[in-house]
N, C-alpha and C positions, 0 to 999 in steps of 0.2 A: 697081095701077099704082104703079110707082117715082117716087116726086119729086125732083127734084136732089139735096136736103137726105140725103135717105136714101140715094141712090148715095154721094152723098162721104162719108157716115157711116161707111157701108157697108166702103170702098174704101182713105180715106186710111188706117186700122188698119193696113189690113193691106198697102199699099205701105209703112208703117213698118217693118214688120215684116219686109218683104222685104228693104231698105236694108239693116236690123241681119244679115239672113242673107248678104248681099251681100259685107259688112262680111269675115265668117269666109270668104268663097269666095276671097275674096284673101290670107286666110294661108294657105293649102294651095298652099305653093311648089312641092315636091313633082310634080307634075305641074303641068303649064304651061297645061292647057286650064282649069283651076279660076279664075287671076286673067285670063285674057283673056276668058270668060266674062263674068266679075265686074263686070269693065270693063265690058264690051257693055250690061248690066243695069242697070246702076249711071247710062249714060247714056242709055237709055230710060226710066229710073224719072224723071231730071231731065226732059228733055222732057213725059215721060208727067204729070206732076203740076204743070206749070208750065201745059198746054195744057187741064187739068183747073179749074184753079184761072182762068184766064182766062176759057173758056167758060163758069163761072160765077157768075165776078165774086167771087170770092173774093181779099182782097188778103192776109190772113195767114199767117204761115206753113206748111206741113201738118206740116212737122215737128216741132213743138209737141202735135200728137195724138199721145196715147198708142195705144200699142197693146195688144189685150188682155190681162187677165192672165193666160189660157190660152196665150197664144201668148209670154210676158213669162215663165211658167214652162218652155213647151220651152227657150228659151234657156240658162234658169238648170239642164237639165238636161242640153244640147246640150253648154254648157262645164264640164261635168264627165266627160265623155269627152277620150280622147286616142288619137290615131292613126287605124289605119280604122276604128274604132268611130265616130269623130268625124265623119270624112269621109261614111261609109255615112250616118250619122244626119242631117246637113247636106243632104246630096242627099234623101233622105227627106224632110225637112223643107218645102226650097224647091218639091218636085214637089207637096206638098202644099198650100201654100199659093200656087204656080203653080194647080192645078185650080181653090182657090177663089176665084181671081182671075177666071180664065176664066169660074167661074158666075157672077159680079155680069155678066160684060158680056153672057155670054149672055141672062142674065135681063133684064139692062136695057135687047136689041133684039127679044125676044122681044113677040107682040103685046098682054100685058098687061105690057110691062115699062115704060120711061121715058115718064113724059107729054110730058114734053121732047124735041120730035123731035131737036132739035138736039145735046142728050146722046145720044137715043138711035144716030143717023146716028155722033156721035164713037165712040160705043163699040163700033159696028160697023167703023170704022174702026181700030180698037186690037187688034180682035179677032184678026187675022192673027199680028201679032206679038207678042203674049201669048200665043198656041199655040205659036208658034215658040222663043219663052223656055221654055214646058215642053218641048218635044220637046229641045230642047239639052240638058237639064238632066237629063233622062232618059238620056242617053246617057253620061250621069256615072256612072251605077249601074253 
């Protein structure tokens, strides 16, 4: 069983992690569906982690959690590309940390996932639109 504590352990990393990939999806002027995307993201990450943070009485910031340093090094090897290198690697990136986004929530309504039904019901509730952010984002490729 999942307990709060360890879904947000779990989770806020790697919505950091998403923001900072967020971040680059809005420098790719270039095509126009990269920052409208970006946008869409960017204001489901704010809701997504404000609804996160009240359902479990969390008043600090989440953006304050690091994110890991595997994920802290793609970056520092993401901005060392330039052009479709950059772009291809970016899309690759966010599809990937898109999936293992989707696994924390699968796992955590699955029946030994959240003890918390009330996490658990949220993050059945999230679940539509966290696929929906990878199926978009896949379509980048």
């Amino acid at each position: 069983m999942i307990t709060s504590e360890n879904f947000y352990d779990m989770t806020v990393p790697e919505h950091n992690y998403q923001q900072l990939l967020n971040e680059e999806l809005f420098k790719i002027n270039a095509d126009p569906r990269f920052p409208i995307l970006a946008k869409k993201r960017v204001e489901f990450s704010k809701k997504y982690i404000l609804e996160l943070n009240t359902l479990l009485g969390i008043s600090g910031p989440a953006s304050s959690i690091a994110i890991s340093d595997e994920n802290h090094e793609r970056l520092v090897e993401l901005k060392k590309l330039t052009g479709d290198s950059f772009k291809k690697e970016l899309v690759r990136l966010t599809v990937e940390s898109d999936q293992q986004f989707v696994g924390f929530h699968v796992n955590a309504i699955s029946s030994e996932g959240a003890k918390d039904l009330a996490l658990r019901e949220w993050a059945r509730q999230k679940l539509p639109m966290l696929t929906e952010n990878l199926s978009e984002i896949q379509t980048l490729h």
